[in-house]
N, C-alpha and C positions, 0 to 999 in steps of 0.2 A: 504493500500500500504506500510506504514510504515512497517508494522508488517510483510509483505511477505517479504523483504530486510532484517528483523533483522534475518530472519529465514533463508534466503538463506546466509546472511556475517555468520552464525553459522555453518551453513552446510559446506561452501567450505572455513571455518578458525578455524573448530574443534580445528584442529592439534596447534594452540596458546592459542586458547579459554580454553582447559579443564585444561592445566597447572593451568593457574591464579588462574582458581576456586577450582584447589587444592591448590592453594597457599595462596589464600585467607578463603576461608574454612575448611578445612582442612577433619578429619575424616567425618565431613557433607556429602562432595563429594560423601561418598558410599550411603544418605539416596535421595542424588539432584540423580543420576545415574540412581537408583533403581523409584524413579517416573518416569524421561525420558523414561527408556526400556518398561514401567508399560504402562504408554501414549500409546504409541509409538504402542503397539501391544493391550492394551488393550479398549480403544479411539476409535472409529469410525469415529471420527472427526478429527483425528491428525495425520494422516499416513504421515504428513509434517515433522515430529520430526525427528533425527537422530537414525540411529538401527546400520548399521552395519560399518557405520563411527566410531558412537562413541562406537563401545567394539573394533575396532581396536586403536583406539588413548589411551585405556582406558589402553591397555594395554600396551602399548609404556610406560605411565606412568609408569605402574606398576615397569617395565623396567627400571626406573629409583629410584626406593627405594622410592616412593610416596606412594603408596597403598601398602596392603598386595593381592596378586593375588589369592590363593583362598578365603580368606573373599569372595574379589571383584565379583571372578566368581559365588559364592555361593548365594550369594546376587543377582546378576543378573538373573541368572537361576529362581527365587523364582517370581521376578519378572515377567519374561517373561514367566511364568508357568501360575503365577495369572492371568495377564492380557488377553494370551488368552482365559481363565477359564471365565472370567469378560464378554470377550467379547463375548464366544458364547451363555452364558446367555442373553446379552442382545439381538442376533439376534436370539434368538428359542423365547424369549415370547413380543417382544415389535417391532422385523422387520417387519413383515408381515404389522403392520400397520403403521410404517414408510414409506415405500417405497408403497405408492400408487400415484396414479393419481390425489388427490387433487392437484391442485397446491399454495394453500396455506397452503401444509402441511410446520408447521415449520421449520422439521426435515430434510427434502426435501433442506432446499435452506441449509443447512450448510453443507448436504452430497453430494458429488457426484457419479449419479447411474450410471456414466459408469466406474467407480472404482469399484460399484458390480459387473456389466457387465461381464469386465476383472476378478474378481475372479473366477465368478459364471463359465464362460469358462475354468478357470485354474482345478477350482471343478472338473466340467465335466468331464476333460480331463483325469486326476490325482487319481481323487477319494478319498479315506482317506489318503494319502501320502503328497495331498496338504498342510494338516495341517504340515508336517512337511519342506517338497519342498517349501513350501511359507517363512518360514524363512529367506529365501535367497533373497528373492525379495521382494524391497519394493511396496508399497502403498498395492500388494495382501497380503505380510503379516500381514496387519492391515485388511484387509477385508474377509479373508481368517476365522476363525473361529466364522466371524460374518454371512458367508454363511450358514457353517457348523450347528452353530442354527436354522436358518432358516430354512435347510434341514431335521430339528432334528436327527442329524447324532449320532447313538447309543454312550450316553455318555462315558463308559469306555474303548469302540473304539477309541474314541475323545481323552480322559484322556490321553491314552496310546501316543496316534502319539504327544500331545499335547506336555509332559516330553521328547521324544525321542526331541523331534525341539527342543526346548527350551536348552538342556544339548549340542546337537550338536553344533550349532548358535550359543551360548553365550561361548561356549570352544574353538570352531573353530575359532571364530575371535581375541576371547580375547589373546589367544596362541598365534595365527598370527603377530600380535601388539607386543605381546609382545618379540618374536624371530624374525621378520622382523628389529623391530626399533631399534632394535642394531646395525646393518648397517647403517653408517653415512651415503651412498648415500638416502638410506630411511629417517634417521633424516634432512637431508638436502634439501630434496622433498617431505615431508609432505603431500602439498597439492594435488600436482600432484598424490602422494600415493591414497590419499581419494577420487579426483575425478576417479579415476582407478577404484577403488574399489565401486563407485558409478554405473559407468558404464555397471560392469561388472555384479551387482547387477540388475539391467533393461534390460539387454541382455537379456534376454528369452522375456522379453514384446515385445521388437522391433522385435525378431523372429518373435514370433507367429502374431505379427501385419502384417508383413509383407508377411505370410505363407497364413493369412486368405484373404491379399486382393486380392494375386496371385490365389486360389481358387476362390473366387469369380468377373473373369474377365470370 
C-alpha cells in the first residue's frame, strides 16, 4: 500500500519531483530518466511508472537550462527503442508460459491478464501500428510489444513501427514540455497540466471500454 501512494504522490507531483532530482543529481538525471522510460515500456511489471508525464515535465526542465534537450531526447529514444526490443523478446519466448491457467503461476499474481486482454484487443484492432498507437496510451504501451512477441509478429516489421513510436513519443512530448512550459499559466498548473495529459492518454481505453459494452447489450 505504501508503495502504491509513493507511486501515485510521483505521478500526480512529477511537475516538483523531477526538478529536485535534477537539482540534486545533476547530469545523473539523464542515466535515472533513461531507466524510468526503459521500465516503463520495457517491464511487464511496471506499466505503473510514469511515460508520458515524465518526457513532458522532462522537458519543461529542459526549458529551463537544466538538461541539454537533444542529449535528453536522444537518450530517451534509445531507451524507449530498447525497452520495447526487451520486451517483445521477453513475450515471443517466455509468454506463452507465463500467462496460463496455473494458478500458482508466479508470474500470474505480479501480472495482470486483463492489461493483456486490453492490448491483445488494441493488437486486434490496430494490427502493427499498435506498436507505435500504443505509445500514446499507457498500461497498453507496456503490454503492447509484449503481445506483439507473443504473436511472433515478423521482427523487422516490429523493428521498424518499434523506432517510428519511440522517435515520435519521446519528440512529441518532450517538445510539448518543452514549448508548452514557457507559458506561466502552464508553469503555474503543473499538475493540472499532467493530470490532462494523463487523461487524455487513457481516452481511447474508456472509449473503447465503453464502445465494447454498448455492443454487447
Amino acid at each position: 500500500m505504501e508503495f502504491i501512494k509513493f507511486i501515485l504522490d510521483w505521478l500526480l507531483h512529477i511537475g516538483d519531483k523531477l526538478p529536485v532530482l535534477v537539482a540534486d543529481y545533476g547530469t545523473l538525471v539523464y542515466i535515472i530518466l533513461f531507466l524510468v522510460i526503459f521500465a516503463e515500456t520495457g517491464l511487464v511489471v511496471t506499466p505503473f511508472l510514469p511515460g508520458d508525464s515524465l518526457l513532458f515535465v522532462a522537458g519543461m526542465i529542459v526549458a529551463q537550462g537544466s538538461l541539454n534537450l537533444w542529449l535528453l531526447m536522444a537518450i530517451l529514444i534509445v531507451g524507449a527503442v530498447l525497452g520495447d526490443t526487451v520486451n517483445y523478446h521477453i513475450g515471443k519466448f517466455i509468454g506463452p508460459k507465463i500467462f496460463t491457467d496455473e494458478p500458482k503461476n508466479f508470474f500470474m499474481k505480479l501480472l495482470k491478464k486483463e492489461h493483456l486482454n486490453t492490448a491483445q484487443a488494441f493488437y486486434e484492432k490496430h494490427g502493427g501500428k499498435t506498436i507505435i498507437m500504443a505509445r500514446f496510451v499507457p498500461i497498453v504501451r507496456t503490454f503492447a510489444p509484449f503481445v506483439a512477441g507473443i504473436s511472433k509478429m515478423n521482427y523487422s516489421r516490429f523493428i521498424t513501427y518499434n523506432i517510428v513510436g519511440g522517435i515520435v513519443w519521446v519528440v512529441g512530448l518532450t517538445l510539448a514540455g518543452y514549448f508548452l512550459g514557457e507559458f506561466e499559466i502552464v508553469k503555474k498548473n503543473i499538475d493540472k497540466a499532467i493530470l490532462g495529459i494523463i487523461f487524455i492518454s487513457i481516452l481511447p481505453i474508456i472509449v473503447e471500454y465503453f464502445r465494447n459494452k454498448k455492443a454487447a447489450v
